[in-house]
N, C-alpha and C positions, 0 to 999 in steps of 0.2 A: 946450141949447135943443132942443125937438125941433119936428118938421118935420111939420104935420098934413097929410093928404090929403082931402078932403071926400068923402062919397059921390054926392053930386052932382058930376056932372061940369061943370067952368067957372062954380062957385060963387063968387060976390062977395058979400059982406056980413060982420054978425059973428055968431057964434055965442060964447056965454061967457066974453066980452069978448076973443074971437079976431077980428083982422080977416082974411078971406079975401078972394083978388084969382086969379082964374082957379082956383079950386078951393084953394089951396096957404093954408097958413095958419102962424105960429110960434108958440111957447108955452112956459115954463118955469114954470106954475103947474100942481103935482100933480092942483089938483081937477077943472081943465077938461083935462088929461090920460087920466084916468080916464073922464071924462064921454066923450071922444072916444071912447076904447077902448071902449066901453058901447054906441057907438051907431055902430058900423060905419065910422068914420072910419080912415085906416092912420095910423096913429102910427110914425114913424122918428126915428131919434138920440135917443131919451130921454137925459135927462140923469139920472145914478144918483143924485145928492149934491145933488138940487135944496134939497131940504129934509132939514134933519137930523132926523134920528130917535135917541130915548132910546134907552138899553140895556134889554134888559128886555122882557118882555109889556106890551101898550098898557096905561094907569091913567088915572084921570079927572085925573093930574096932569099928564098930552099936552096940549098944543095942538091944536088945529083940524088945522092945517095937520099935526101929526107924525102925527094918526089916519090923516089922509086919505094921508097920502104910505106909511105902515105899509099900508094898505088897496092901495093903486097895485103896491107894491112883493110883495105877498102873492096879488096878483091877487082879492081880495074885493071880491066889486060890495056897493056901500053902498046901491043901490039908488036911493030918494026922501033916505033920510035926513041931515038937516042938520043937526042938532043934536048936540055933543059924547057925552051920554048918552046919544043913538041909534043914531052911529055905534060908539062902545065897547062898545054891548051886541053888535052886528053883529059886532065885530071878536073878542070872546072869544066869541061860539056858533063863530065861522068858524075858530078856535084849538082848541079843545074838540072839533071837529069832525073836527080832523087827527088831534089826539090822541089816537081812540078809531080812527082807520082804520090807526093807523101801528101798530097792533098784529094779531101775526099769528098763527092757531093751526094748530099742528103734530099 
């Protein structure tokens, strides 16, 4: 479970199906995890094994839920994107991406 902090200070209400009560809010769903980390919220106690993730490089054979927790876990903002094809294109440029920096000339 992790432990949201709002950036409003002594926020009440819901935010992505989060309810908050004096700023503080809980959450064990990846994608509003992410959302929070995205928009300035502190995020404490994440949970590592909320969602299981494949072995392997993301495939349009993931779930929703294994892109988005791959994406959390990778630190790749997805951005708007909602859709499985969206987010998987998102997730191999942001893979492709490491894979050309992680090289180095001598």
């Amino acid at each position: 479970m992790a432990n949201i902090t709002s950036p409003v200070n002594g926020f009440n209400g819901r935010v992505v199906g989060v309810t908050f009560t004096d700023g503080d809010g809980e959450t064990e769903l990846p994608g509003a995890i992410a959302y929070f980390k995205r928009h300035s919220y502190t995020v404490e106690g994440e949970a590592s094994a909320t969602t299981h993730i494949s072995e392997g490089d993301p495939s349009d054979k993931w779930t929703k839920a294994e892109l988005k927790a791959y994406a959390t876990e990778h630190n790749i903002d997805l951005g708007d994107a909602t859709k499985n094809a969206d987010i998987l294109e998102l997730l191999t440029a942001a893979t492709e991406d490491d894979d050309t920096s992680d090289t180095t000339s001598e």
